[in-house]
C-alpha positions in Angstrom: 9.0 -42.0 31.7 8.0 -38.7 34.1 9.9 -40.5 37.2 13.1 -40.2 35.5 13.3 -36.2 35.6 12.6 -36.4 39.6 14.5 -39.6 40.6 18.6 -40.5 41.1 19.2 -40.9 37.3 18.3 -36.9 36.8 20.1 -35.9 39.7 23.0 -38.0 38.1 22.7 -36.3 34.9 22.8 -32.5 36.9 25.7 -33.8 38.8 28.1 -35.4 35.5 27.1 -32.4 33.1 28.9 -29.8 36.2 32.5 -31.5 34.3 31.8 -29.2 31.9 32.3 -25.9 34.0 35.3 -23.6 33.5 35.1 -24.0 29.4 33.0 -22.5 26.6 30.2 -24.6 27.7 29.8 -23.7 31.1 26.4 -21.5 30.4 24.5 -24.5 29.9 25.6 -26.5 32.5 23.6 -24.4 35.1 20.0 -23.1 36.7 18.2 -21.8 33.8 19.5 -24.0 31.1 19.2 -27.2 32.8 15.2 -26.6 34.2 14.6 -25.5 30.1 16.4 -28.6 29.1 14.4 -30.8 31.7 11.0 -28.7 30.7 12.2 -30.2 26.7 12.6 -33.7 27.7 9.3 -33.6 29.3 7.9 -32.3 25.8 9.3 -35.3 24.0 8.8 -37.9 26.4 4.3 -37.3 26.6 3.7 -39.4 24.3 0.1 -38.9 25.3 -0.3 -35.3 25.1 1.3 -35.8 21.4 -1.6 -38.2 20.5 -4.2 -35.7 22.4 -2.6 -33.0 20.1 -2.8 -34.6 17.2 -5.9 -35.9 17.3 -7.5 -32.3 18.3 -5.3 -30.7 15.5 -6.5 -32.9 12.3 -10.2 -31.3 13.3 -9.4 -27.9 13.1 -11.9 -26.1 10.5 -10.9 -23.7 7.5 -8.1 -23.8 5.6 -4.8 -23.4 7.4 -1.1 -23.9 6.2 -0.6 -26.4 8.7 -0.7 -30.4 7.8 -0.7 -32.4 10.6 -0.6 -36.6 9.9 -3.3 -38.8 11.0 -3.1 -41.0 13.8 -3.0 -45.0 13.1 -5.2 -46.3 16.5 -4.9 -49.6 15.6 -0.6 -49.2 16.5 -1.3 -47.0 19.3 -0.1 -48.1 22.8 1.7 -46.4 26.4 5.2 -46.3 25.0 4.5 -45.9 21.2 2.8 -42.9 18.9 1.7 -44.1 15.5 1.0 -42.1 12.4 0.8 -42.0 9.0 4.0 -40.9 6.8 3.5 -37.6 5.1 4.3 -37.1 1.6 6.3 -33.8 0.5 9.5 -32.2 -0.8 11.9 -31.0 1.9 11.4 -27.7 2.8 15.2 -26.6 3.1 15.8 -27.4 -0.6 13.6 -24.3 -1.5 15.3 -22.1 1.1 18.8 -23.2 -1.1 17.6 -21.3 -4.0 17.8 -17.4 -4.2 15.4 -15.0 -4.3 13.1 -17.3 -5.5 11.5 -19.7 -4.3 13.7 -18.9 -0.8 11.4 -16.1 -0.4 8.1 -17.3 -0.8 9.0 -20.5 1.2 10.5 -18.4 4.1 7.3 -16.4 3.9 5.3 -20.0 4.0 6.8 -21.3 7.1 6.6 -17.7 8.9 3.4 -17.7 8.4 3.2 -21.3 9.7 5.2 -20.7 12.7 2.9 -17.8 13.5 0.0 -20.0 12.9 0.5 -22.7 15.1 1.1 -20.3 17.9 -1.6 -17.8 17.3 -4.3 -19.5 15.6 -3.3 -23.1 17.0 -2.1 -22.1 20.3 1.2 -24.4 20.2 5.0 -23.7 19.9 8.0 -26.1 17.9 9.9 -26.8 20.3 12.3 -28.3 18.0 12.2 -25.8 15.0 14.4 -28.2 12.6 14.1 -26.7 9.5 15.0 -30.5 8.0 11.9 -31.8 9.7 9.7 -29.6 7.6 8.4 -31.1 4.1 5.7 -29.4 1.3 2.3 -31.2 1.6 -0.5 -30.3 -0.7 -0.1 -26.9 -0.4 0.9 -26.5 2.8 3.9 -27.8 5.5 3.9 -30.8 7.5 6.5 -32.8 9.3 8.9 -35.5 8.7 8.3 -36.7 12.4 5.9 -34.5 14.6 7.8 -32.0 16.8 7.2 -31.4 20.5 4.8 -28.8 20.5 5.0 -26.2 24.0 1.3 -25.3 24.5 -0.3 -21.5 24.9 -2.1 -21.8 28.4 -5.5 -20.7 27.2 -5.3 -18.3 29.8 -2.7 -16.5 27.8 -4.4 -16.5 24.6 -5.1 -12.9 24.1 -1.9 -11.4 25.9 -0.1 -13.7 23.5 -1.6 -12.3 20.7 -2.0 -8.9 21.6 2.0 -9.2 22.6 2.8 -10.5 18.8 0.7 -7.8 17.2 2.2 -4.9 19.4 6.1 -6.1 19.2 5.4 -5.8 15.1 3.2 -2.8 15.5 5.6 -0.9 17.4 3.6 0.0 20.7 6.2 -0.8 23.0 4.5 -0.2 26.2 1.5 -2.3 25.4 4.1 -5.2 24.1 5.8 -4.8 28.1 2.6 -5.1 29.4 1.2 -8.1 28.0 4.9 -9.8 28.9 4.1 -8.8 32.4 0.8 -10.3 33.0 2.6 -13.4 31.2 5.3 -13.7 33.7 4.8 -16.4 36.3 5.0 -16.1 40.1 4.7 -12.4 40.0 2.5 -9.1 40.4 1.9 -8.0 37.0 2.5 -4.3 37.9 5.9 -5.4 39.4 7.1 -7.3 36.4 6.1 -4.5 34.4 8.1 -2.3 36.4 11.6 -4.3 36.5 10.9 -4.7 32.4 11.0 -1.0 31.4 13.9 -0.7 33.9 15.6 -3.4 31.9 14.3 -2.1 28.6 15.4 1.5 29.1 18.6 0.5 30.4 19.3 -2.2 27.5 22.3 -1.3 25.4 21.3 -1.3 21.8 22.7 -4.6 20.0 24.2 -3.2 16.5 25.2 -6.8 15.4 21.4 -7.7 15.9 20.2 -3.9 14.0 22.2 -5.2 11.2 21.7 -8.1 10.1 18.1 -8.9 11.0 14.7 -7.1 9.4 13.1 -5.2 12.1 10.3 -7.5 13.3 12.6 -10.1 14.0 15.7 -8.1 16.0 12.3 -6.1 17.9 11.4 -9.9 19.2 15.2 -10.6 20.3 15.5 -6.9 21.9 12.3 -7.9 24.4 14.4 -11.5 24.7 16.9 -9.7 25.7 14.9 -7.2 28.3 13.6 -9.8 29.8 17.0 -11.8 30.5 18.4 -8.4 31.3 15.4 -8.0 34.1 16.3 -11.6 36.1 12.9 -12.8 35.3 12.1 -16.2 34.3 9.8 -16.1 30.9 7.1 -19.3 31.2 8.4 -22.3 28.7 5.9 -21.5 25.9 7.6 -17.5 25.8 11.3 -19.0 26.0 10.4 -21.2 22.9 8.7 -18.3 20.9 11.3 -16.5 21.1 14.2 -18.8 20.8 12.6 -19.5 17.2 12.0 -16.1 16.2 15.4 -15.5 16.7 16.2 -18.6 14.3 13.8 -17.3 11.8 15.9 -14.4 11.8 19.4 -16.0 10.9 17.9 -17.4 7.8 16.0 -14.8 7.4 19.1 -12.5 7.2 20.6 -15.3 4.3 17.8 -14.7 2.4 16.4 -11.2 2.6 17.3 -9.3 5.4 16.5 -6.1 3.3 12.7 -7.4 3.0 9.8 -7.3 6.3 8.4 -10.9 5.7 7.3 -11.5 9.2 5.4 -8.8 9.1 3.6 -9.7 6.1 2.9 -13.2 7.4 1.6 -12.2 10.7 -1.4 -9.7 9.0 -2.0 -13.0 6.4 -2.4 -14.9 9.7 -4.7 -12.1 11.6 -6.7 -12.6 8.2 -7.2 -16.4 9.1 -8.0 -15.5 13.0 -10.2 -12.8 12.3 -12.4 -15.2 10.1 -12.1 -18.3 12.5 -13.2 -16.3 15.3 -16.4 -14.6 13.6 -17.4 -18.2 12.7 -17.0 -20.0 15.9 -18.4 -17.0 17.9 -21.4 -16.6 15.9 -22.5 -20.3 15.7 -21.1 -20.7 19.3 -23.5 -17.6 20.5 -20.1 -16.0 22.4 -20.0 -12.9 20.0 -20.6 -10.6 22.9 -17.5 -11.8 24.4 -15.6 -11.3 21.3 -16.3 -7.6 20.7 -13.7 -6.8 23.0 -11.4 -8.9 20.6 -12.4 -7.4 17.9 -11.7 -3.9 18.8 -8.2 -4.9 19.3 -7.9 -5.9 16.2 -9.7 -2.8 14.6 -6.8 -0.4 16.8 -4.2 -3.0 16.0 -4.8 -2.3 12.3 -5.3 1.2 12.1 -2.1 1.6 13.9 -0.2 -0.4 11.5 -2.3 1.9 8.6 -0.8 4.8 10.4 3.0 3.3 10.1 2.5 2.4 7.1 1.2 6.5 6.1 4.1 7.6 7.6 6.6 5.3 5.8 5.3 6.9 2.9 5.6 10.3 3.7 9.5 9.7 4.9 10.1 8.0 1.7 8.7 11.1 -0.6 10.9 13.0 1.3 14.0 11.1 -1.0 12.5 11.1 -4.1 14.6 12.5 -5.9 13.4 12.6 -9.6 10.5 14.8 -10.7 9.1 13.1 -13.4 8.0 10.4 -11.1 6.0 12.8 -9.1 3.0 12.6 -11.2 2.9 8.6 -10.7 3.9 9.1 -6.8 1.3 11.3 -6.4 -1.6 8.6 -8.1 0.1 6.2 -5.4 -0.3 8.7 -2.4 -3.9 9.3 -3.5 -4.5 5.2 -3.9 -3.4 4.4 -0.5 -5.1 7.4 1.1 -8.7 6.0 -0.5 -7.4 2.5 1.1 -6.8 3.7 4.3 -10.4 5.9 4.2 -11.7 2.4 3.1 -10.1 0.4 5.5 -11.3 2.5 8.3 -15.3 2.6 6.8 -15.3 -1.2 6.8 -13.4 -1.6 10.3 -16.4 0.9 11.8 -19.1 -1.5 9.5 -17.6 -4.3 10.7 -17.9 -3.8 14.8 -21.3 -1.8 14.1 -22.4 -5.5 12.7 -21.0 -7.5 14.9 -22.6 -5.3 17.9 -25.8 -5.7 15.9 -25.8 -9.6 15.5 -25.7 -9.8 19.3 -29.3 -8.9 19.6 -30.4 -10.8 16.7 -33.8 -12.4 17.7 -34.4 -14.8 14.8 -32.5 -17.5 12.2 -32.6 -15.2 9.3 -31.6 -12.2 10.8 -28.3 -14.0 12.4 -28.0 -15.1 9.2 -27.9 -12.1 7.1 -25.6 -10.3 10.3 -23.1 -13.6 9.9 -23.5 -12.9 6.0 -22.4 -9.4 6.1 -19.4 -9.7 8.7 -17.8 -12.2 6.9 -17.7 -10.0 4.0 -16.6 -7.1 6.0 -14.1 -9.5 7.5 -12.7 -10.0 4.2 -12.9 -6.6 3.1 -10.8 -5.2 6.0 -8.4 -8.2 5.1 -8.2 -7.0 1.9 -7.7 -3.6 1.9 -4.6 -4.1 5.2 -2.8 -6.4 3.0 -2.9 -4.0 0.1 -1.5 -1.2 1.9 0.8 -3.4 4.1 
């Protein structure tokens, strides 16, 4: 119950755990870890907001890798949440077997992870790889997790934080951390996080043995603890599982950007949510905006990937592959050309549709930004 993480039995609890000071477990017996673990109890213990959640999440349209299990209503009650039993291999037995299928399942539940906080706008707070199980396709749960929710007021810092961490654009990435932090200016926060940030001692343990993605998500971690700040519960829990994705991540293939790959799959699956509800939902105008984020987002990750390929034809080293690196070059250079013609289509379009005065003309505008939608898609994840 809520009254028991305000009343005498919490205050017990805060009290007995302080026997643990003075030995290796001293770090959790204190401030930040305590008010986390309290925030986690509270997670578990709403029963309610589980049933909300679920019930919200079983109507979400398109296809998504998610499978969440259907409520029973005729077993609900106060103190009990009742659902159906999903069916499924365990997901962990996959990640046993190398490369494959370790890698494609690692990919599968990236993409998952990223899905539920980006598309779905909730966190795992438990992230127990045992809990997950292969279901039709995509991953449910043994037992539904607590799930942290985005604030909706967050939603496009959140995103625009993910995409810029991965992208590289460090200053952006700070920025979007800033406006997230709670209880202070923006422009203060900002401030005390490039102090941190440029006075952060590079972690070669973490350089090492992580892909780059992950250790650039446990570098801003790390900023932020390094700046005194408090990150806002859904943040801590974002990042505390990136992190974890990274350990097995580094088992499997650290040599290999998989949470890169799933997080352009999963802007695939946003992009073409958000032209649909927008469009039926009349909000395209407000949506623009979004969508020129995307377009810069991508074109700066078209520019990375141009100049990953230009520093690695600086090693080749054997000149009767030239001929066939050279076809390559020109391949991705008419993708990139492409990308960039459809991405200018696509927000001409979607400017377009705004003022479309009749059925059929919103229909044809709909018509031909979905296309383009999928074209721009296309075309990113071939020369990602």
């Amino acid at each position: 119950a809520a009254s028991v993480f305000n009343g005498p039995s919490w205050d017990k609890f805060r009290r007995e755990i302080r026997i643990l000071d003075g030995g290796p477990e001293t770090p959790v017996t204190r401030g930040p870890a305590i008010e986390a673990f309290g925030i986690w109890l509270q997670l578990q213990a709403d029963i309610a907001r589980k049933r909300t959640l679920l019930g919200n999440l079983r109507e979400v349209p398109g296809r998504i890798m998610c499978r969440f299990p259907a409520l029973i209503s005729s077993l609900q009650s106060s103190r009990c949440l009742a659902y159906e039993a999903m069916a499924g291999r365990p997901l962990e037995d996959d990640l046993r077997i190398r490369p494959n299928p370790a890698n494609a399942t690692l990919q599968s539940l990236i993409e998952t992870l990223l899905e539920q906080s980006l598309l779905l706008s909730v966190v795992d707070a438990d992230l127990l790889i045992e809990n997950y199980l292969w279901n039709n396709g995509g991953i449910g749960f043994r037992a539904v997790p607590a799930l942290s929710p985005v604030p909706i007021e967050w939603h496009t810092e959140f995103l625009q934080y993910v995409v810029c961490v991965i992208a590289g654009e460090t200053r952006r990435a700070i920025q979007m951390l800033a406006r997230m932090s709670a209880g202070r200016s923006p422009y203060a926060a900002e401030r005390a996080l490039l102090r941190a940030f440029a006075g952060l001692e590079p972690d070669l343990k973490i350089k090492a043995s992580t892909p780059g993605a992950v250790a650039a998500f446990e570098t801003y971690w790390r900023t932020y603890a390094a700046s005194g700040m408090m990150l806002a519960p859904f943040l801590e829990l974002f990042h505390r599982q990136m992190t974890m994705l990274g350990q097995w991540h580094a088992d499997i293939s650290a040599s290999s950007e998989v949470t890169t790959d799933s997080l352009w799959a999963v802007m695939g699956r946003i992009l073409r949510f958000c032209v649909s509800q927008n469009l039926s939902l009349e909000k395209t105008k407000g949506w623009v905006v979004g969508s020129g984020l995307l377009a810069m987002a991508s074109a700066r990750q078209l520019a990375v990937s141009l100049t990953q390929v230009q520093d690695d034809d600086a090693i080749i080293l054997d000149p009767e592959g030239d001929e066939e690196h050279e076809a390559t070059m020109g391949l991705r250079a008419a993708i990139i050309v492409g990308t960039a013609v459809a991405l200018a289509l696509f927000a001409l379009l979607v400017s377009q549709a705004i003022g479309a005065a009749t059925p059929l003309a919103k229909f044809l505008f709909s018509a031909a930004i979905l296309i383009f939608a999928a074209m721009v898609s296309i075309l990113i994840s071939r020369v990602v």
